[in-house]
Phi, psi and omega in degrees: 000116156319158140299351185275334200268324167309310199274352157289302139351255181336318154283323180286338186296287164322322163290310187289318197285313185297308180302336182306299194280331170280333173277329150304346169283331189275005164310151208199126189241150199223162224220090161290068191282105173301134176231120185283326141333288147353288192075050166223208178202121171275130186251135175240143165283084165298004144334302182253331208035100164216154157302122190230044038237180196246103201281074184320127174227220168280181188289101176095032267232139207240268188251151190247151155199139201255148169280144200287350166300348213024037186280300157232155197273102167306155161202150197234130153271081211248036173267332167233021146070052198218153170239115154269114206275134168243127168273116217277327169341288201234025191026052193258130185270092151347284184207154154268150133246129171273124186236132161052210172239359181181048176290143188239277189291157166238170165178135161249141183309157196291344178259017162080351178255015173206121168251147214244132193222115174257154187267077201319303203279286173345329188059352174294136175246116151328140181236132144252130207271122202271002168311286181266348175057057196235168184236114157257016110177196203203112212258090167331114163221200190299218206243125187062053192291117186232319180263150179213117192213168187243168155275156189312329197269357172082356187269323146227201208245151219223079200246134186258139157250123206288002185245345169254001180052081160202189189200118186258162160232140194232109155333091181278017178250335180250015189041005140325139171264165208269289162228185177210115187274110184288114167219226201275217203260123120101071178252143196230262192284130169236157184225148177231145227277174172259351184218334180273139194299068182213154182212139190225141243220077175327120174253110168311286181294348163274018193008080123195191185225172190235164212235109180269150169245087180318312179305343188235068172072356181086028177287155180282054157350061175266133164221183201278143168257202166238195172259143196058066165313143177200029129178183210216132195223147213268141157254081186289326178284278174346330201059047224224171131227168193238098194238124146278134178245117166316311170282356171257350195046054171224193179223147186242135166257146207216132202258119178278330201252005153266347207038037174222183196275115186254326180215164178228125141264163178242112177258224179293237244217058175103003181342115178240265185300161178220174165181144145302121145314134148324337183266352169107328196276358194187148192264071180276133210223135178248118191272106186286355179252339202262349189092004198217153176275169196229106156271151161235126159328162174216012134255016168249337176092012209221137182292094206272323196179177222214117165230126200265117168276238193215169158356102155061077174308101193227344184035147129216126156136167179293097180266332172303142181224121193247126143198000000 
């Protein structure tokens, strides 16, 4: 190697190492809020937390799920019977595909190459290859399938059917289903824990929620809530979970190593999706009748700030998107 070719080296190594380190610092986590009303999606900048726009998407707009890549943003219509893809780059919708008859939860697999749809009227959870954005097929389950989540390890699928009052778990390689958990009247939101063997499960019409343990036989936990609990966003380092209950306009926080209910905050209007930042410190609640999200600390337990979206707000679904 010349000297000339070392100091070219040398020089481009520094250039790279700089554009490296500002495209990770300009990096980001943004908040893909459904607003149903609307028919749009508020993308909020947790930086600042402001609406930095407002994304026309399908009719009635539902459930939300972000690919761990952040590349893309799921969204379930299920009044216009579609999935919307937002390409997260320019924050822009890409494409409608018409799915079933009434998708409501979504979730995409942790490699980004499968999306899970549950069908409300259908009974059906839909597979979609998010490559060809095609439906390659479709796994019979209960009666009014709504909430939905994978494990971390992506092998299997966590569906509450709300009308059979159970929670099926489903084989995502041979699509069979596994077992089937009976728990209270009328489960809507499930979450699944990320690293501890649990999975936890909104009974809407059961004002709690049920705390499953995969390791111990799939035993069951219920505990009291507020009314009409309806999804759940998991505080793994706490050891806490967080339920919005709609008709109280609160979030009930719940101690996993007391099993009880330890505090209610009181947010907005009606309170649907929930999710934890990536960064751990604060709790975002989409309030569907006042229109707006709720940050909460999650180590004071207090109500940080107030951000105004649009019409009827419900994000269900992992709604954060980092990229």
């Amino acid at each position: 190697m010349t000297n000339d070719s070392i100091s070219v080296v040398n020089y481009l190594f520094p250039v790279f190492f700089f554009f490296s380190a500002l495209s990770t610092a300009q990096a980001g986590t943004f908040a893909y809020i459904t607003n149903q009303v609307s028919n749009t999606v508020s993308v909020i900048d947790t930086s600042s937390n402001q609406v930095i726009t407002n994304i026309d998407v399908g009719h009635r707009p539902a459930g939300v799920t972000a690919s761990t890549n952040g590349k893309r943003v799921y969204i379930s219509n299920p009044e216009s019977q579609e999935i919307s893809v937002i390409d997260t780059s320019n924050n822009a919708l890409l494409k409608n595909i018409k799915v079933g008859d009434a998708p409501v939860g979504i979730v995409v697999s942790p490699d980004g190459e499968t999306l899970y749809i549950a069908d409300w009227y259908l009974n059906v959870i839909s597979v979609m290859n998010t490559k060809t954005m095609e439906i390659i097929s479709q796994i019979r389950v209960g009666k009014s399938p709504s909430g939905i989540a994978i494990s971390h390890a992506g092998d299997r699928l966590y569906v509450a059917n709300r009308d059979d009052n159970n929670l099926m778990i489903i084989n995502t390689e041979t699509e069979n289903i596994e077992s089937v958990i009976s728990v209270q009247t009328a489960p809507f939101g499930v979450t699944a824990a990320t690293t501890m063997n649990k999975v936890f499960v909104a009974n809407v019409r059961g004002g709690s929620v049920s705390i499953i343990d995969l390791a111990d036989s799939n035993n069951v936990v219920n505990i009291k809530t507020g009314r009409f609990p309806y999804a759940i966003a998991h505080d793994e380092l706490r050891n806490r979970i967080f339920v919005t209950n709609q008709r109280d306009g609160t979030v009930s926080v719940i101690s996993l190593a007391e099993a009880k209910m330890i505090k209610t905050i009181t947010v907005g209007d009606y309170p649907e999706g929930i999710a934890l930042h990536p960064s751990g410190e604060f709790i975002y609640v989409a309030n569907w009748f006042d229109g707006t999200v709720n940050i909460v600390d999650t180590n004071t337990l207090e109500i940080t700030g107030e951000i105004q979206t649009q019409d009827g707000s419900r994000a269900f679904g992992n709604f954060f998107s980092t990229h």
